[in-house]
N, C-alpha and C positions, 0 to 999 in steps of 0.2 A: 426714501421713495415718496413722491407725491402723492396727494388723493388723486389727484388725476392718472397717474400710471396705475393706479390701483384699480382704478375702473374703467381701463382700457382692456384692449381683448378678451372680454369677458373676465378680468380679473386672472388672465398670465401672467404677470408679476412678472414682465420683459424687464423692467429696471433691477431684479433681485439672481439675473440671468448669469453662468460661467458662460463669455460671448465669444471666446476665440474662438476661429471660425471653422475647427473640428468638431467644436463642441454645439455653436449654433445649429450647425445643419445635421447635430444627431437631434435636437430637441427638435429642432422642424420636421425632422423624418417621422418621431413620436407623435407629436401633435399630428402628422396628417394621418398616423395612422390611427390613433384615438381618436378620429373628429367621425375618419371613415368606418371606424368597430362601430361607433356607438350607430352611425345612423342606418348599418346594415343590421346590428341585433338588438339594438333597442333600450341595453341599459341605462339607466340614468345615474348621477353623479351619486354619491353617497358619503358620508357623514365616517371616518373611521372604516374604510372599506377596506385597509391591509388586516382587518381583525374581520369582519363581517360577511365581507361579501365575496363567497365560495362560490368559481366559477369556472370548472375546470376548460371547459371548451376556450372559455378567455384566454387563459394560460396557455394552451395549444396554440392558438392562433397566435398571442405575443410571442410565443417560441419560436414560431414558423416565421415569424416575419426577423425574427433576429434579434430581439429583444431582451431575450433571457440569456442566464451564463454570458454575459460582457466580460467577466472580468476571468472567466475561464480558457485556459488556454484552447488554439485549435484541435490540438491533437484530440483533448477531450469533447469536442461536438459544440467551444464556446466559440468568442469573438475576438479572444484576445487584447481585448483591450484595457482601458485601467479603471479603475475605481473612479475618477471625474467622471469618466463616459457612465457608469452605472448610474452616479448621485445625479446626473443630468435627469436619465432617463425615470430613475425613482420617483422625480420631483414633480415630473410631467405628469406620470400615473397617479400620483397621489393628489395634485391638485385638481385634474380631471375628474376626482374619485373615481378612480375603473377599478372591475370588481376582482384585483387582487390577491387574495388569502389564500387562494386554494397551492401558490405556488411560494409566498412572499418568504416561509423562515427557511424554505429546504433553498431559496436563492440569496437570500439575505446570509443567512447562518453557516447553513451545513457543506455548501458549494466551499466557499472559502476557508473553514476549517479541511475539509479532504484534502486540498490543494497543500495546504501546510503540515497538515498530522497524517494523511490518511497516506495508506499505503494504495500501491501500483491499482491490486484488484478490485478494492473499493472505489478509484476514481474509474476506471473503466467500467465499474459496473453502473456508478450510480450519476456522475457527474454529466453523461451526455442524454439522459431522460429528464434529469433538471434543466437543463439547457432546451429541450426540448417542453418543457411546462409538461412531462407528463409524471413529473415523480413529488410526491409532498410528503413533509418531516412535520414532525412536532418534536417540539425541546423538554425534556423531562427534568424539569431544574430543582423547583421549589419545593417543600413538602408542607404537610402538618404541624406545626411547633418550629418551622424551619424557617417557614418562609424565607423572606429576601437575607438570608443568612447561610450563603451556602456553605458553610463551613460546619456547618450542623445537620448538615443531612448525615440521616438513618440508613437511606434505602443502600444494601451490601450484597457485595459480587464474590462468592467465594471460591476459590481456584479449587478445580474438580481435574481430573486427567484427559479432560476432554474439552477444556475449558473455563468456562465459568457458569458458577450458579448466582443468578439474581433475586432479591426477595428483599418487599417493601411496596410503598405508591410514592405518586409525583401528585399534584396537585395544580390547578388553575393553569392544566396543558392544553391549550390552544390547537384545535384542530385533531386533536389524535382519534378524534371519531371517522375521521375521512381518510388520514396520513397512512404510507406507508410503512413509515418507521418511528419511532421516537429515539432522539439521542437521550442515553440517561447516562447521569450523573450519579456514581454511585461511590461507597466508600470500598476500597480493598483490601486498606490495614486498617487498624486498631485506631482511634481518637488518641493524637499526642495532643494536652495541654499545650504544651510551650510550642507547638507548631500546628494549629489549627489547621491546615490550609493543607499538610500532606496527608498521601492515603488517598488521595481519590480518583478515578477514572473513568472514561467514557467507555462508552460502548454505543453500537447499533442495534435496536434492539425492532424488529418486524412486530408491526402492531398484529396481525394475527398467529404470532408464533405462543407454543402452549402455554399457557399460564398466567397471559393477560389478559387482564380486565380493563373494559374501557366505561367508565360509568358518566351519565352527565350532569354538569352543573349550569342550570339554567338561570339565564337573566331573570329579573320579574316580569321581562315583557316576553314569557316562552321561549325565546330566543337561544340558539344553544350554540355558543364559539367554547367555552373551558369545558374541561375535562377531569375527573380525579382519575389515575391511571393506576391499576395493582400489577405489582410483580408476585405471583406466585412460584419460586423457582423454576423460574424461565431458565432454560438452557443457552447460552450465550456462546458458539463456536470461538477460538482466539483470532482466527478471520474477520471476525465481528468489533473487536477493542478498536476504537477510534484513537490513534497517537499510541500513547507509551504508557503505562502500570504506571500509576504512580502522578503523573504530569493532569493529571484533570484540570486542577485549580489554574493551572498556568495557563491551559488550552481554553478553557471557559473564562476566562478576564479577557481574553483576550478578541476571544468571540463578541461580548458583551461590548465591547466599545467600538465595533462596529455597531450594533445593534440598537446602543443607545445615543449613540450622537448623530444618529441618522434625520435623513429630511423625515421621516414616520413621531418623531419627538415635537415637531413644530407645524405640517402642513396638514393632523389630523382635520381639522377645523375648516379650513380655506374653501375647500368648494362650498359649504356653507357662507361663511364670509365675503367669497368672491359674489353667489347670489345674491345677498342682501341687497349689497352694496352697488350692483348691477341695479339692482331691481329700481333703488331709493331713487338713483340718479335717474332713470326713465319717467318716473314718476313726479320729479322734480320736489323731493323730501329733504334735500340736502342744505341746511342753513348750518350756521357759524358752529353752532353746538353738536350736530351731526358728524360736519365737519372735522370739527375736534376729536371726535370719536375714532373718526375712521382713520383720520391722522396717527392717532397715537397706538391703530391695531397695526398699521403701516411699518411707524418708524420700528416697533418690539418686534417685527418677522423679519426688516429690513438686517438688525440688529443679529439676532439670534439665526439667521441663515448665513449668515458671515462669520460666527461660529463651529458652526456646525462644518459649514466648510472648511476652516481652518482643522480643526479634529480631521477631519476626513485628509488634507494635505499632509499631516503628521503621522498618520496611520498609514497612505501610501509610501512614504519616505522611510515607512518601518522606526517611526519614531515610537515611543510610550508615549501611550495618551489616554488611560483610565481614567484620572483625575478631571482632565479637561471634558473626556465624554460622559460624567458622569453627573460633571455642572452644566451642559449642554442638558443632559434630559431632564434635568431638574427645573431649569428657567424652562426651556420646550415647553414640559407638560402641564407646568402651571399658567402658561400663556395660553395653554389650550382651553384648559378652564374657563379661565377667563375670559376668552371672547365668547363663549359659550351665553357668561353675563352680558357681555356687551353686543351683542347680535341682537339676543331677547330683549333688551333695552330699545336698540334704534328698532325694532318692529312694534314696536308699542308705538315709536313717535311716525309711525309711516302713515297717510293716509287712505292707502289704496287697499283694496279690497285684498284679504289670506289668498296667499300663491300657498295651493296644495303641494307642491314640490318642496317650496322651502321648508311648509310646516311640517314634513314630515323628515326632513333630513335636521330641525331645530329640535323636533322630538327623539331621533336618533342621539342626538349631540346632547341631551341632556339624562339618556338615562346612560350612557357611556363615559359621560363627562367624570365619575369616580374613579376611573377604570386608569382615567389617561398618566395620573402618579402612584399608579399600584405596579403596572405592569412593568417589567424591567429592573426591578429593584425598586424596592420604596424609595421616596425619594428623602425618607429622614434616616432610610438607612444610607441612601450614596452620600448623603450630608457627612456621615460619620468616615465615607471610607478617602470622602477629600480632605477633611480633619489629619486623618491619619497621615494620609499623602504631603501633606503639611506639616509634618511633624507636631501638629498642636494636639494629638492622645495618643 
């Protein structure tokens, strides 16, 4: 992609476009209605707003216009359509920065696991109010000592005659201060050595049901998106088990490589980027050396969104594709970083007087900038599990 495509329409990245012409005229449908959200309510673009920026009314309104559940069938209240038509419209939301979160993992995540694991009454209960942006999930993955190592989670579901009893916490849970449910990830038999990975299972678990604790863990700038989540022998209905006793491990990798090879791994940054670089060119800041810069954020998104969409065509064809989403988040989140440097860089070389907009979505970008290779799995631990995938441990 050229610098000049880059700093065209405000930085739509029309050259990094899926252009056949079902897919053109949903991203045009997007943008007009993103162009028309923002200037009837007022948001502005924001820095990492699939984590941040909790807006339920947004979510309503993207629901209503048909936005949400794409890839949900009709019967359930979606659009029926595929996963390109989603990654279109992700791509659009995210480089817009629209303020996202309040719907992103119960439509990212939990929508397309029902569809695959969840039984009849679960997707009728839950799948047409996600469609609808009025229902939100948080993911209960990680824990204490666990971290990006799910194979060592603690937190246990012990069969009762009534169903299940749960008891344990989750950790650095996104949103469960707002969400209606958290899926957790729990163990149901005993830790086998020689097979890590069995024993463990989902469930639904309603963030006001007895014996959850929802406590917060705040940024240092106040800011509150994570969560540490307790299970006090929470009662769990069998109504409630997401998939099948035993199949977690299988159901959560599987989850995950939507999650991580997604356009959210690469376009955190962009609507920063795109304004700089808006801004430079107005200002006429752009010489050989600027140039170079912007060139070289260009060609790494041009790169790694062709990627990303390959992951995304394997995973619609129902291929395995852990390995490849897992070097997708890896390059993604480190390029995130990175322009984070190279943004703050070319604003150093600008003449023109601090745009309060930028500087406050440059100061989002850098106290977030930690965040962008933690979340998801570390990424020295996805290193180890495309090692494995390679047979090299």
């Amino acid at each position: 992609m050229s610098t000049n495509a880059m700093l065209s329409a405000g930085g739509h990245f029309s050259d990094l476009c899926a252009n056949d012409p079902e897919l053109a005229a949903l991203r045009t449908s997007i943008r007009e209605f993103l162009r028309a959200d923002r200037d009837a309510h007022g948001w502005a673009p924001q820095v990492d707003s699939w984590l941040s920026c909790w807006d339920e009314e947004f979510s309503i309104r993207l629901g209503a216009a048909g936005f949400l559940g794409i890839t949900t069938p009709r019967e359930y209240g979606g659009a029926g359509l595929g996963h390109l038509h989603r990654y279109v419209v992700t791509e659009e939301l995210l480089a817009h920065g629209a303020p996202v979160a309040a719907h992103w993992i119960a439509d990212r995540q939990v929508a397309p696991a029902l569809l695959v694991y969840g039984s009849e009454e679960q997707r009728r209960r839950i799948l047409p109010r996600i469609a609808q942006g009025r229902f939100y999930s948080a993911i209960g993955m990680s824990e204490h000592g666990a971290g990006s190592d799910l194979a060592a989670v603690s937190t246990r579901a012990t069969r009762t005659s009534g169903g299940w009893v749960l008891s344990g916490s989750k950790v650095w849970t996104s949103g469960a201060h707002h969400a209606h449910q958290v899926v957790v990830l729990a163990r149901t038999s005993a830790p086998d050595p020689e097979h890590r990975h069995a024993g463990l299972s989902q469930f639904l678990v309603p963030c006001d049901a007895r014996g959850v604790t929802i406590d917060p863990i705040e940024l240092m700038s106040g800011e509150h998106h994570f969560n540490e989540v307790l299970f006090d022998e929470v009662e769990v209905p069998d109504a409630d088990v997401l998939g099948e006793i035993g199949d977690g491990w299988h159901q959560v990798t599987s989850e995950l490589s939507f999650e991580r090879s997604g356009p959210e791994r690469i376009l955190t940054t962009l609507p920063l980027i795109a304004a700089v670089v808006a801004r430079m060119a107005r200002t006429n800041d752009i010489d050989d050396s600027v140039a170079a810069d912007i060139g070289h954020l260009a060609a790494r998104l041009t790169s790694l969104r062709q990627l990303s969409v390959a992951v995304a065509r394997a995973l619609v064809a129902g291929q395995a594709a852990a390995n490849q989403a897992a070097l997708v988040k890896d390059l993604g989140t480190r390029f995130e970083q990175e322009s984070v440097d190279i943004v703050a860089d070319l604003l150093d070389r600008t003449s023109a007087d601090p745009d309060p907009a930028i500087q406050s979505m440059l100061n989002a970008a850098w106290l977030h900038r930690p965040l962008f290779t933690l979340r998801g799995g570390t990424n020295e631990v996805l290193r180890g599990v495309v090692a494995r995938g390679m047979g090299l441990r």
